[in-house]
N, C-alpha and C positions, 0 to 999 in steps of 0.2 A: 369448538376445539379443532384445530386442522391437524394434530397429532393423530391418528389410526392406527388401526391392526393393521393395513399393507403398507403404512408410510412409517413407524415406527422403526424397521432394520433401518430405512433411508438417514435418518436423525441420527440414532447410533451410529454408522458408516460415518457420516459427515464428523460429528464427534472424535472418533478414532482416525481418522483422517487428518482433522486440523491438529489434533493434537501430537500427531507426528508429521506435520511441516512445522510446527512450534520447536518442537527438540532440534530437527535439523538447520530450521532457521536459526536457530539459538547456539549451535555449535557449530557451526560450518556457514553462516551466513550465506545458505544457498540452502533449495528445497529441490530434489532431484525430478524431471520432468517426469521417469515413471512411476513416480510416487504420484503425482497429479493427472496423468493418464490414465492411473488404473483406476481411479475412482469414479471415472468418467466412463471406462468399461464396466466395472463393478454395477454402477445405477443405474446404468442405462439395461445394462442383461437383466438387473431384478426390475424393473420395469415393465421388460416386455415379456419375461416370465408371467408376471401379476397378470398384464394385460391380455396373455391368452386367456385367462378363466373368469375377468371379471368387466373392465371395462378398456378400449384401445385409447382412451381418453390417457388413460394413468400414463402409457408410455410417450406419447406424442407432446405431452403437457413437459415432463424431460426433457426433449428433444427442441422445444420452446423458450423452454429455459437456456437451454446449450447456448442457442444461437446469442439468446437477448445478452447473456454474459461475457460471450466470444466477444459482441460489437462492445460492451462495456471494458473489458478485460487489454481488450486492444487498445481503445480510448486512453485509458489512464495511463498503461503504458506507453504511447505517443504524445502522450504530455508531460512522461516524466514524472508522472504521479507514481508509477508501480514500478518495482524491475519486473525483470520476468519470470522471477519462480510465485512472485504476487499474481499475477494477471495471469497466470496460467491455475492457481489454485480459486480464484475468485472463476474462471468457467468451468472449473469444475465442476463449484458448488452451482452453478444453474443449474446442473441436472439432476439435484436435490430437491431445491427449493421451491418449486409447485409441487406444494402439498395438498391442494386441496383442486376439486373440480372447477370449482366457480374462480373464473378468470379475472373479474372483480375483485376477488381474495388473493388472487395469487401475483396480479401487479402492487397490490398495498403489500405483500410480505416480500416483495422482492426490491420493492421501495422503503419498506422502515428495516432491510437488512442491510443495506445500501446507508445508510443512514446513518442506522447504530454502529457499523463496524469504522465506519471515517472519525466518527464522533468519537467513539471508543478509543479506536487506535490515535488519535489524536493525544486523547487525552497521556495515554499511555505512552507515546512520545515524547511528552512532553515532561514528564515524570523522569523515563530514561535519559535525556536531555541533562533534567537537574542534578541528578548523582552524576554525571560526568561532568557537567560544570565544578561540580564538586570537588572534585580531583583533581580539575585544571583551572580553579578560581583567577591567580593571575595572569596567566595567556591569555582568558576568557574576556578578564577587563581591559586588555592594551587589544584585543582583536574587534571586541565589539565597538571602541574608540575609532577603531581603523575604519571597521565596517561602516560608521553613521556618517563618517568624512566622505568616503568613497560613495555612498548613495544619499548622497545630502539633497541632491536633485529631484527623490523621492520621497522626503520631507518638507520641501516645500509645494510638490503637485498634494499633497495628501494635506496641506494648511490651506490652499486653492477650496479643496475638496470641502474644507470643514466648513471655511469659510460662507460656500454655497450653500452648502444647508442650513447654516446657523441664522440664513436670510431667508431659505425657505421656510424655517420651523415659524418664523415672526409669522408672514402671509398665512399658510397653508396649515400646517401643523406641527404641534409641540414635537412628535413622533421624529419626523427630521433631525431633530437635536440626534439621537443614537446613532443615525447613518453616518451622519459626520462623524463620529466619533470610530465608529468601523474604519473609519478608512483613515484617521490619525492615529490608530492603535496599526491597521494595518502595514507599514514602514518598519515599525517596531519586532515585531513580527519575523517579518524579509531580514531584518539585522541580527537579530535572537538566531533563526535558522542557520544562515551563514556564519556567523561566527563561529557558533559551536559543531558547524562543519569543521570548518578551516583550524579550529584547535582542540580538538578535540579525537574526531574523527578520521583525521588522515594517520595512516601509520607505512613506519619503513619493514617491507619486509625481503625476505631472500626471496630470489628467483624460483626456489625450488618449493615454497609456500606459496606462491602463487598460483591460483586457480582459474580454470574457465569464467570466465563470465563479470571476474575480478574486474571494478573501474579503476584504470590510472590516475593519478592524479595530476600527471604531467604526460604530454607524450614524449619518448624517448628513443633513442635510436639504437637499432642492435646488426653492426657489421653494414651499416651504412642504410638501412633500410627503417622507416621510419613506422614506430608502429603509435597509435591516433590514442589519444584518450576520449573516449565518445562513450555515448550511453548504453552502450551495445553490450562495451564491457570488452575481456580479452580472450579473443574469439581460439579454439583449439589449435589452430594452424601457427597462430602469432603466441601461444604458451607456451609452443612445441619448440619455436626460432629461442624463445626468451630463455627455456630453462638449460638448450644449449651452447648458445653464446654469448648471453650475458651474465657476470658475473658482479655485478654492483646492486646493493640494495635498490629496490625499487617502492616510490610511494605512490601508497593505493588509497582508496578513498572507500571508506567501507559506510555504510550506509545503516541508519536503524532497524533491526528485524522488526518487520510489519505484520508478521503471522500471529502473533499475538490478539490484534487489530479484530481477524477475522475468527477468534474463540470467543471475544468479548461479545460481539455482535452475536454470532449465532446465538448464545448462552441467551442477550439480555432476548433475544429474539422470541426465544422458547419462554422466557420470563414471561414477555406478552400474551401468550396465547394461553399460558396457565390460567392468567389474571380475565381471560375469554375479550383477549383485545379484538378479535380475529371471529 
């Protein structure tokens, strides 16, 4: 069990943590940076309280954690895998998740949270997905029509793709057959995603609804000055120009709350360790 008497407030803390960037994820589609700071000051102070009286192991094991999530947390967001209220909650939790001494134990738990929360959060996107497909059934099938025209060039690399396996599985192995099939599934995929961006996800809102951090969906010009739609998002200086001299709706591109993602993970996480995976 990597659950303990000094790591237990740690797991509770994380707990009441994600489950308030969940709330704010979920009604403000943004998780505020010192909601995720503090929890990074929180674990890290009861760490090194522990560690005056019992082992310096416990705080520095934190501090480990920090870093290894920082270089992760940065990652995903340079690929556009996270925004940044995600990648700034996912290093937080490094400075949780070495629970235990053995470093051994603590790259497998830092690797099947990694894991379960992409898988999880996957899964759960893909859910939220369908209830908004739901509601937007015919845009959904004239856009995803649109989508497989426009990337048709990536239906035929991904037939290349099948094709090469389905001559390796003859020679080498049956096993081959699935790869190909990964990768004839994945196109479908890419067009499923975009779609149900493009009509589902984009909404018009007023200037004065608009938030920091908000993605445009177009770039658009206000008093001649041209502000970008980039993954950055809309930065406090360019909210400040927008909400007083533009006065035309603007579309923003709002993106599926992921914090969800990182409840399911920790949850199935501690699942594990009950069942003594750990």
């Amino acid at each position: 069990m990597i659950i303990t008497n000094e790591n237990l407030f740690l797991v509770v803390l994380a707990i009441i943590w994600i489950i308030g960037a969940v709330i704010q994820d979920l009604r403000r589609r943004e998780v505020d940076n010192i909601w995720n700071f503090s929890l990074i000051g929180i674990a890290l102070a009861y760490r090194l309280a522990i560690s005056v009286n019992t082992n310096y192991w416990f705080f520095i094991n934190g501090l480990i954690g920090f870093l290894i999530f920082l270089i992760l947390g940065n990652l995903f967001y340079y690929m556009r895998f996270f925004a940044g209220g995600d990648a700034k909650l996912l290093i937080a939790l490094g400075t949780i998740l070495p629970l235990s001494f053995d470093w051994l134990v603590n790259l497998k738990i830092l690797g099947y949270f990694i894991l379960l929360f992409l898988l999880g959060g996957s899964i759960y996107a893909f859910i939220w997905s369908l209830f908004l497909i739901g509601s937007n059934l015919r845009n959904f099938n004239k856009e995803f029509v649109k989508q497989v025209r426009i990337k048709k060039n990536i239906f035929l690399v991904s037939l290349v793709f099948l094709f090469s396996f389905l001559v390796l599985s003859y020679f080498i192995g049956f096993e081959f057959i699935f790869i190909g099939l990964i990768f004839l599934l994945f196109p479908f995929l890419v067009v499923f995603a975009k779609s149900v961006e493009e009509c589902c996800m984009v909404k018009a809102l007023s200037p004065e609804k608009v938030t920091e951090g908000d993605w445009l969906y177009e770039d658009i010009f206000v008093k001649g000055r041209k502000i970008k739609a980039n993954w950055e998002g809309v930065s406090k200086v360019e909210l400040s120009l927008i909400r007083k001299k533009y006065r035309r709706k603007i579309l923003i591109k709002q993106g599926i709350p992921f914090t969800p993602g990182f409840l399911i993970g920790f949850l199935a996480l501690l699942s594990l360790d009950w069942f003594g995976w750990f």
